[in-house]
KEKE-206700 format. One record per residue (C-alpha): residue in one letter; x, y, z. Coordinates in pm, whole numbers, padded with zeros to 5 digits, always signed. Layout:
! KEKE-206700
aXYZ ...
This chain:
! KEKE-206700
x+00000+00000+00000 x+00159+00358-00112 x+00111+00656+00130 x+00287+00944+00182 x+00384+01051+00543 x+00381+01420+00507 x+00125+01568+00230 x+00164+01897+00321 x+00515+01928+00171 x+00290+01929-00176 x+00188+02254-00072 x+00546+02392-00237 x+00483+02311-00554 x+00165+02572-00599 x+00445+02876-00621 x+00583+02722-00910 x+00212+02611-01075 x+00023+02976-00984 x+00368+03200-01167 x+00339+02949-01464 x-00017+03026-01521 x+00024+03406-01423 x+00284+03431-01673 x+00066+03215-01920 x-00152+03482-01861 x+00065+03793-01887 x+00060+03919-01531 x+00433+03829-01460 x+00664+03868-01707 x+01002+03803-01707 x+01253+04099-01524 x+01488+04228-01819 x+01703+04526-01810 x+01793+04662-02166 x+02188+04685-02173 x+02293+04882-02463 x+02667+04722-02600 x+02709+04954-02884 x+02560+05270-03092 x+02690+05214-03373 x+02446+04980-03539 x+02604+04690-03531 x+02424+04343-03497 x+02226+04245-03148 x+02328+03969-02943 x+02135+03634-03012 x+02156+03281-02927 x+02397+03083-03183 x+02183+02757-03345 x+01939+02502-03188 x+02180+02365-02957 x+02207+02633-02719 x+01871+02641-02685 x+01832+02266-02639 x+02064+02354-02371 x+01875+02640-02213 x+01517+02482-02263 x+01690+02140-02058 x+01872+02304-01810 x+01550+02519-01710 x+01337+02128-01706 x+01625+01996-01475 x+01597+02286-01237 x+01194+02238-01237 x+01245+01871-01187 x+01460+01893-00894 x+01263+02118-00750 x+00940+01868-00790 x+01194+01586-00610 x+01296+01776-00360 x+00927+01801-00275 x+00865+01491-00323 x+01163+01397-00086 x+01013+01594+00198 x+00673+01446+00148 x+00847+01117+00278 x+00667+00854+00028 x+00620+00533+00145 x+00506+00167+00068 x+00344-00063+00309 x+00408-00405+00278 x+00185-00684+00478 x+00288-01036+00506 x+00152-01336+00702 x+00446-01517+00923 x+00325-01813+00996 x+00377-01951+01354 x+00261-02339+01298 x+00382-02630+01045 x+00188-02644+00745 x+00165-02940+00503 x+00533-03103+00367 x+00525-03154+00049 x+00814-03308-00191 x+00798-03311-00612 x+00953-03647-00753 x+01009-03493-01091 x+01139-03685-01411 x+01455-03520-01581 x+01423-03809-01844 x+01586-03664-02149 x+01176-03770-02277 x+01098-03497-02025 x+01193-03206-02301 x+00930-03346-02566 x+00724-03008-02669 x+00436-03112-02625 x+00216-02941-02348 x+00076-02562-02483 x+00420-02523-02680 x+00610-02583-02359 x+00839-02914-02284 x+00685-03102-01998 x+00938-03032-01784 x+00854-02697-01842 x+00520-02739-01774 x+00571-02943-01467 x+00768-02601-01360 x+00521-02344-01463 x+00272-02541-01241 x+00480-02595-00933 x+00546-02213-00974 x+00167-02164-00946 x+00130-02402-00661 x+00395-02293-00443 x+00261-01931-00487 x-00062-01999-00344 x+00013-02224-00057 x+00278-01972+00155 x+00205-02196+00447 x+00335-02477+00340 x+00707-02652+00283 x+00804-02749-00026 x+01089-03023-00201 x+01249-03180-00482 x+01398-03467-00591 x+01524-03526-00891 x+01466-03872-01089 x+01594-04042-01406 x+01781-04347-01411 x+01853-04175-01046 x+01736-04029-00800 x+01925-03728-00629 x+01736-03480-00347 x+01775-03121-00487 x+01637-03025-00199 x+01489-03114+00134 x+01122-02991+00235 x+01162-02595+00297 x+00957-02297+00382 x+01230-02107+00196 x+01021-02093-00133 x+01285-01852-00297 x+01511-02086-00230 x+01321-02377-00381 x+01197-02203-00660 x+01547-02137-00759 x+01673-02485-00710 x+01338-02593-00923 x+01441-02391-01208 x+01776-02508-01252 x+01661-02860-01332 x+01719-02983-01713 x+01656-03305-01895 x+01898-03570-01895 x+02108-03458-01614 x+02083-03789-01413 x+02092-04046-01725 x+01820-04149-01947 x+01556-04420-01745 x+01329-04387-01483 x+01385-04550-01181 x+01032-04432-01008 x+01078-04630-00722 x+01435-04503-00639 x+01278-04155-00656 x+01008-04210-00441 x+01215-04399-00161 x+01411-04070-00112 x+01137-03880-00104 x+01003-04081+00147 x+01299-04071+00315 x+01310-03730+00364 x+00981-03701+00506 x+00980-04029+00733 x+01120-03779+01057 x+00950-03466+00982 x+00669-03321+01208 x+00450-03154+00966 x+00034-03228+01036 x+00006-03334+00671 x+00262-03476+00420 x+00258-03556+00051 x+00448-03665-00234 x+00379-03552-00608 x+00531-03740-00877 x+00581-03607-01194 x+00665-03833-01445 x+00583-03923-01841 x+00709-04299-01821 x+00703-04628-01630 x+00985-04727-01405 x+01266-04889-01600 x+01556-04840-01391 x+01661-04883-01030 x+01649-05167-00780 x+01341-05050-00579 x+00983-05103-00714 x+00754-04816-00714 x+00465-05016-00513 x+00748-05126-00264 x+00796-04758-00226 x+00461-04666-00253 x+00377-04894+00061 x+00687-04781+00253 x+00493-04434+00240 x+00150-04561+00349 x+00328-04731+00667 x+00464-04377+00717 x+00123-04134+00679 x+00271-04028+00341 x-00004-03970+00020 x+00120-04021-00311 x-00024-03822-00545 x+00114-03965-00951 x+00111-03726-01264 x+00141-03895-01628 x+00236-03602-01813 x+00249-03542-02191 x+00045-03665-02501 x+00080-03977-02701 x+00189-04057-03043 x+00499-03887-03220 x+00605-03525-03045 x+00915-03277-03111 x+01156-03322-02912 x+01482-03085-02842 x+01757-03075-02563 x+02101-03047-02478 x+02321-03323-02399 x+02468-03289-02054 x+02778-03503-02148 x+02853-03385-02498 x+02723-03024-02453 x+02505-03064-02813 x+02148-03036-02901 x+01939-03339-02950 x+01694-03309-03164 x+01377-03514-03353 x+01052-03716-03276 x+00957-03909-02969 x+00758-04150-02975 x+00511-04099-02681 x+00384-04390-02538 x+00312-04543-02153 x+00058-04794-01948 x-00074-04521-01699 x-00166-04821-01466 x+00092-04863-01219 x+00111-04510-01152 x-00260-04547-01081 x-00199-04864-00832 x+00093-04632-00645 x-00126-04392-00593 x-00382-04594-00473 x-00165-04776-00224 x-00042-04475-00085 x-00408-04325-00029 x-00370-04080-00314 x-00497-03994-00635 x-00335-04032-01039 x-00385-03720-01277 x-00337-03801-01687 x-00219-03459-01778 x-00206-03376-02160 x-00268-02976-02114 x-00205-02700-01909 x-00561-02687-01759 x-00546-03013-01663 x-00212-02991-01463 x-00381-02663-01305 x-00675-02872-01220 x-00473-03129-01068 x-00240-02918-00836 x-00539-02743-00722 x-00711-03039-00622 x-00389-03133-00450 x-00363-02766-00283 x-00738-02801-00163 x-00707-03162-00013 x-00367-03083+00156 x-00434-02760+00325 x-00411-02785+00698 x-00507-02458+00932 x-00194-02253+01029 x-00188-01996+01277 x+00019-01683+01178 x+00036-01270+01284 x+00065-01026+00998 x+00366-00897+00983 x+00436-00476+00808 x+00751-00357+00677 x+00783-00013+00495 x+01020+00085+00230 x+01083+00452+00210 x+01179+00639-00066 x+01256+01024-00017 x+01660+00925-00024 x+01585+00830-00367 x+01407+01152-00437 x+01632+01393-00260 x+01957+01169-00426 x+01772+01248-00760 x+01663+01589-00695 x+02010+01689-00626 x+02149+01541-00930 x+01924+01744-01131 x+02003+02053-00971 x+02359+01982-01000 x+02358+01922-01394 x+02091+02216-01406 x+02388+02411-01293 x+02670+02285-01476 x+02453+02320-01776 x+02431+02674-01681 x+02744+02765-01547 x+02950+02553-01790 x+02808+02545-02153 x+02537+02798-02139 x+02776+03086-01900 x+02464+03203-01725 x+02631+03147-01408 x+02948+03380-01263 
């Protein structure tokens, strides 16, 4: 919320407003004294080209613009900012997200899926503040990016660094889903849920995805399964972590969305086909509404004030009104 602490300070800018008008208007003029140079007819002083009075006409502007900052400065603007600090744990919950090279097929509103997956966990995090938030990481492994965290900045950031192919080329589901698990197994949050993200079966690892799937029941963890992406032959386009070049061509899009389905099921959750972006928005709001827990939390205000900006500013254009005076124009002794 913008307000300004001292309105009054306003009040010194109608001198400058009522002589522009009464000089619009012809009562005040400008004060000249005629100064006579010569009598012998020779030609009256007058200002030499455009540029000199590009000079004149900015120099005057600066002046009348740090005058209108300096103003300003003294009217102390400020902006309120209110945010809620939240004194209890909210819900945990931790993204299993495929970095499959298949992850980077274009395929979802012009976006990869892994994009996609992004753009929604964006969304997500933004409207749960309560809650803590993780990632791990899965292809052929599985590597925590990080742990659950109420620093959503920092997860955000972490999210966004994530590219296809940088942990091999499978999916080993039920690797990534034990680590998720384990990462959740000692924490105290009321409510806590893994999401996996994936466009494939599990075809790597040494755990299976139900063995992991009941390993989260026993612990009070819901699974919630995404299949993400379309089927049939889609664009796809990445860089190669190892050899640094772009991959390029058609991916042939193709899974059994069953045992995701069973997962979820055994771990008291739900499975979401996703093929658009409405869909994944669906999804994670259903997730966001079936996970929210009540927090308690105070409001907390901080104000950012501004009139060292101004009066920094102001001063700057009073200072380069003068030189611009003094200097080029010689209006100044």
């Amino acid at each position: 919320m913008f307000t300004v602490e001292n309105p009054v300070a306003f009040l010194l800018l109608l001198p400058i407003f009522s002589l522009f008008v009464l000089r619009k208007v012809g009562v005040f003029k400008r004060i000249s004294f005629p100064l006579t140079l010569s009598d012998w007819g020779g030609k009256t002083f007058a200002w030499s080209g455009t540029a000199r009075h590009f000079l004149s006409v900015l120099a005057d502007v600066l002046c009348f613009s740090g005058y209108v900052l300096l103003v300003g400065a003294l009217a102390n603007p400020v902006v309120h900012h209110q945010e809620k600090v939240y004194t209890s744990k909210g819900t945990d919950i931790l993204f299993v997200l495929d970095t499959s090279p298949s992850m980077a097929a274009k395929d979802i509103a012009g976006m990869t899926r892994l994009e996609a997956a992004k753009t929604g966990i964006h969304t997500l995090v933004n409207a749960n503040r309560g809650a803590s938030f993780g990632i791990v990481a899965m292809a052929s492994e599985a590597a925590a990016v990080v742990p659950p965290t109420s620093d959503h900045d920092l997860f955000l950031r972490r999210l966004d660094t994530l590219a296809p192919g940088g942990l091999g080329e499978g999916s080993a589901i039920g690797v990534g889903l034990s680590s998720a698990v384990y990462h959740l197994i000692s924490s105290s949050a009321p409510k806590k849920c893994i999401v996996l993200i994936t466009d494939g079966e599990n075809n790597a690892g040494s755990i299976h995805p139900e063995t992991a799937a009941k390993l989260a029941a026993d612990n009070g963890i819901t699974l919630y399964t995404f299949g993400i992406g379309t089927r049939g032959a889609v664009p796809i386009e990445y860089i190669d972590p190892e050899t640094g070049r772009v991959r390029s061509g058609y991916y042939e899009s193709d899974f059994d969305s069953a045992p995701l389905e069973e997962i979820a099921r055994l771990a008291s959750g739900q499975y979401f086909g996703v093929e658009n972006t409405a869909a994944l928005a669906d999804a994670l709001s259903a997730i966001s509404q079936r996970e929210t827990v009540q927090q308690t939390y105070y409001v907390r205000t901080t104000t950012d004030s501004f009139w060292q900006i101004l009066l920094l500013c102001g001063g700057i254009a009073l200072f380069s009104a003068w030189i611009l005076k003094r200097i080029f124009l010689q209006e100044i002794l």
